[in-house]
C-alpha positions in Angstrom: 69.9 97.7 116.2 71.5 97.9 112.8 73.0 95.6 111.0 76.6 94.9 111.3 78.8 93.7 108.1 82.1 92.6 108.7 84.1 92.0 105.2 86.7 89.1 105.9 89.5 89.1 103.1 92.7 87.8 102.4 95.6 89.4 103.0 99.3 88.5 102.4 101.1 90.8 104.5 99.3 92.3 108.0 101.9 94.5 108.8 101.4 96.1 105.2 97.5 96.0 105.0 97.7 97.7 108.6 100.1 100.7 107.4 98.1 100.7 104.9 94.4 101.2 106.2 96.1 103.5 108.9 96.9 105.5 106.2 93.8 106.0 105.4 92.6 107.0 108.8 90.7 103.5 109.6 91.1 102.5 113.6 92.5 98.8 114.3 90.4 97.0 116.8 93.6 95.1 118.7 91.1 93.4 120.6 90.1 91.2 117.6 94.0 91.5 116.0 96.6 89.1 116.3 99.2 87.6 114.0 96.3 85.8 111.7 93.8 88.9 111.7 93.5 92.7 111.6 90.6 94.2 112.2 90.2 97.7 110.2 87.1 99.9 111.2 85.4 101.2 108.8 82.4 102.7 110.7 79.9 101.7 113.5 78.5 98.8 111.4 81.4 97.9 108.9 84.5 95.8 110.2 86.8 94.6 107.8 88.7 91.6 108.6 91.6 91.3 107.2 93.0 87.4 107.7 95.9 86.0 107.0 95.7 83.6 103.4 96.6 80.7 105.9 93.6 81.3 107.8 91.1 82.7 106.2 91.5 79.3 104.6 90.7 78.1 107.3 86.7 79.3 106.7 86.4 77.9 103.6 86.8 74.4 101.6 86.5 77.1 98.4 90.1 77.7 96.4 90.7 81.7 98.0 90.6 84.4 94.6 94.3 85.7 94.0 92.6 89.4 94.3 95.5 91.0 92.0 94.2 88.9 89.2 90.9 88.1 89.8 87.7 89.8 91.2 85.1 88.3 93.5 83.4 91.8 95.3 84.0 95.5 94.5 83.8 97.1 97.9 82.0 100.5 98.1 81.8 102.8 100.5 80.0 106.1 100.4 81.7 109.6 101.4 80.3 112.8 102.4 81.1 114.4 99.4 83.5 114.7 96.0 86.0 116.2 97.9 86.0 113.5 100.2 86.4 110.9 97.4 89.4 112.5 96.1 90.8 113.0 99.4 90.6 109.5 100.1 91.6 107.5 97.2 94.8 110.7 96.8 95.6 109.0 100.7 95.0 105.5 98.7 97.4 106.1 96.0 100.1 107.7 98.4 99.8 104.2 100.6 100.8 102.0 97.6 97.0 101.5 96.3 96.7 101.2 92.0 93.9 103.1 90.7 91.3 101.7 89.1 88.8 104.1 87.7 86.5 106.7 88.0 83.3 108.2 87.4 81.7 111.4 87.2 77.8 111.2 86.5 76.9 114.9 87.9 74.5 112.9 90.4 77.1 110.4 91.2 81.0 111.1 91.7 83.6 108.2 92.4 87.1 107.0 92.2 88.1 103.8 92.9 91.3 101.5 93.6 92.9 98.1 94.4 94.7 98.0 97.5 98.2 95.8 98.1 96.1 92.7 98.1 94.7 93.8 94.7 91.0 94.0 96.6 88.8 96.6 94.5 87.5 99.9 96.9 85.0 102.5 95.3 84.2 105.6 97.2 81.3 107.1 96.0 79.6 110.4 96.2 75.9 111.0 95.7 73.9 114.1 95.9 71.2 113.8 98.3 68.1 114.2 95.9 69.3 111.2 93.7 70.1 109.1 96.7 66.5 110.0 98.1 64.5 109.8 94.8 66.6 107.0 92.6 68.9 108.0 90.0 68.3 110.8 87.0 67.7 108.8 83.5 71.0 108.9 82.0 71.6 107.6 78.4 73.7 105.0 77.2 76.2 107.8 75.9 75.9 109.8 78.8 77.0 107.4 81.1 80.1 106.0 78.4 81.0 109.6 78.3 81.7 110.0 82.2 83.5 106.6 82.5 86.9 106.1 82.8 88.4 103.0 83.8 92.7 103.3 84.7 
């Protein structure tokens, strides 16, 4: 059985993050939903747990990382393909999302974005040979040169 990763977060507003990640096509499990929690799924083995601030303290005796100024994680998630990126993070942007940055390394396409909560989502694109064998030597210059950060 594979492993399963559920991302808990915090989240201000539920009723926003779940129009939101709806937007986007993600299911909500109402099984594990309520007024503290959403539950967005992401795939078989990713769950992302979106918890109120109020209890997601709750887990933790750690101060919880104002996400719109702040970054603890940068949440990727492959796609299929480029098209797929840009399909997803255009839905992202429509939903309210801020870009963040891109990157186009031939090999390796992405575009990223902070969501309402200011968390940080990356899809990313690889071509099957470079995901297989390890990435392509890329210079210092090369890789500057297909940056972009919003």
């Amino acid at each position: 059985m594979p492993t399963t990763i559920f991302i808990n977060l915090a989240v201000s507003d539920l009723a926003r993050s779940r129009a939101f990640f709806g937007s986007l096509g993600y299911p909500i499990n109402e099984g594990f939903s309520d007024e503290n929690a959403l539950s967005v799924v992401i795939s078989d083995t990713i769950t992302a747990m979106l918890l109120t601030r109020e209890f997601f303290a709750e887990f933790t005796s750690k101060s919880i990382v104002d996400a719109t100024t702040s970054t603890e994680v940068q949440l990727a998630l492959s796609a299929e393909s480029r098209e797929e990126v840009d399909a997803i993070h255009e839905k992202a942007l429509a939903a309210g999302a801020t870009p963040a940055g891109e990157q186009d390394h031939g090999f390796m396409y992405s575009k990223s974005f902070d969501d309402p909560d200011g968390h940080h989502w990356d899809f990313v694109w690889m071509e099957p040979k470079a995901a297989d064998g390890g990435a392509p030597e890329l210079s210092v210059e090369e890789i500057r040169k297909n940056t972009t950060h919003s």
